[in-house]
N, C-alpha and C positions, 0 to 999 in steps of 0.2 A: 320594384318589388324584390327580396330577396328569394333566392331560392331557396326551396324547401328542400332537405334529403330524399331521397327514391327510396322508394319499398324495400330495396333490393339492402339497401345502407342502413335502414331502419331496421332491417331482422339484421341483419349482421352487429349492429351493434348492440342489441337484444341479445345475444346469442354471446357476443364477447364477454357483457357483463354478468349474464349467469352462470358461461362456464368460470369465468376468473375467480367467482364469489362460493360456487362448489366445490372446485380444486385448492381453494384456500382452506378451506373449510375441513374437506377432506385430508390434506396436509396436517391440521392441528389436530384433528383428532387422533391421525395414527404419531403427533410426539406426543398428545397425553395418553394416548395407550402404553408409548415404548416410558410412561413416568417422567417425561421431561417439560419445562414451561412452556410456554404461547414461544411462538414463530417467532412474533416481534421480539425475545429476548436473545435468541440466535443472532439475529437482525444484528439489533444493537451491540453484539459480542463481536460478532464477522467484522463490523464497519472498523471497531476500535481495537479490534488483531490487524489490519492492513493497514489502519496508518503508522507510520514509519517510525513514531517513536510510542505508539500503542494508545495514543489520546486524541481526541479532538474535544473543541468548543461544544457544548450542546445544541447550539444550532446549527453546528458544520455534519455533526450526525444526524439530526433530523432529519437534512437534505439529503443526507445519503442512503438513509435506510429503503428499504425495499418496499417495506410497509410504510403504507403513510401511518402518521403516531401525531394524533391531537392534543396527546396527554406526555408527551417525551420527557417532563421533569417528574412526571407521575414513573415510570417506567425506570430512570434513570436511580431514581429512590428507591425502587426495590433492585435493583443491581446493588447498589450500593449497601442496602440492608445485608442481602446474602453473599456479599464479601466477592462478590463477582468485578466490581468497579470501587472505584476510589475517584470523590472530589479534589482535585486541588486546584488553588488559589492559583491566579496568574500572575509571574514575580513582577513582568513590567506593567499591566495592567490587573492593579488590586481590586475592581469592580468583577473582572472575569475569571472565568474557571476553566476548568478542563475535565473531563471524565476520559478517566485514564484505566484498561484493563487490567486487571489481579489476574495474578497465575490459577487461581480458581477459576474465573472468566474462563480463560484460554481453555482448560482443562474439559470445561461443560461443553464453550462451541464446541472444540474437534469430539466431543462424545455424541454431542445433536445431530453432528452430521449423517454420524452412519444412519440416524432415526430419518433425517430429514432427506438424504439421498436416495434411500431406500423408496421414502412418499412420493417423491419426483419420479422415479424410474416406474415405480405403480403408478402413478394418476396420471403421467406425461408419456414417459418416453415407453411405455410401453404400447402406447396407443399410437403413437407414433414412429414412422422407419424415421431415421437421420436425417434423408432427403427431406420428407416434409416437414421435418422438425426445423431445415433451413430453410424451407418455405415462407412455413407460418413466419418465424423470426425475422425475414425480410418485409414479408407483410406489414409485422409489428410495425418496422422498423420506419417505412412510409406514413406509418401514423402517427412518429414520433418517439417511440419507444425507444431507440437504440441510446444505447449508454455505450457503446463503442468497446466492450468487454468481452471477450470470448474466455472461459474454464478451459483450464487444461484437465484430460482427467486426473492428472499425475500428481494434479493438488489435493487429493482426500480430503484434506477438513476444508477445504474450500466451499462456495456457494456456486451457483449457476449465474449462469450471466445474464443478463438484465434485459 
């Protein structure tokens, strides 16, 4: 017979997906206070500001975004709408593409940040000292979370880490 989770596992991860699903929540609604789009459009700016020549495959972003995104050609379309991204063709393979950042892109993430860091420092870290901030994030990290990334604060438009 398999084993069933303990009581103990079961409100813990009750408790993980209501706070993750409130602090999200609460996160967009102070960038649509500060006037700025959904998370996931940060998301998708942050990923395609760190690659190295400012593009990825649309699926190599998907994978990477912070948010999961069901609809990432839906998402990627309106980037592309407001001049934030640019499609281009792939020269060795003419089937694929690239979504590549515009200097508008650039220009919105480092503007979000100060919206989005601010959200973080209210909803997270000010509820939390540093210590248990490295607590929790080890915790995560035996349930598989870690993405092996640590923020420097010294990056400004940067994200948090993962």
């Amino acid at each position: 017979m398999k084993r069933r989770p303990s009581t103990e596992a079961t409100a813990a991860w009750i408790r993980l997906m209501r706070v993750q699903s409130r602090v999200l929540d609460a996160v967009e609604q102070d960038l649509k206070k500060a006037g700025f789009p959904p998370l996931a459009w940060y998301d998708a700016l942050l990923e395609l500001s760190r690659a190295p020549t400012g593009e990825l495959r649309p699926v190599e972003l998907e994978r990477q975004m912070l948010i999961p995104q069901y609809s990432t050609s839906r998402l990627i379309d309106r980037l592309v709408d407001e001049g934030l991204a640019v499609r281009r063709e792939c020269k060795i393979d003419k089937r694929g593409q690239f979504v590549e950042i515009t200097e508008a892109g650039r220009e919105l993430q480092k503007k979000m940040w100060a919206a989005y860091s601010a959200a973080i420092e209210k909803h997270v870290g000010s509820k939390l000292s540093d210590a248990d901030a490295v607590k929790l994030s080890a915790l995560l990290d035996r349930l598989g979370c870690s993405c092996g990334e640590m923020v420097s604060p010294a990056i400004g438009e940067g994200a948090p880490a993962r």
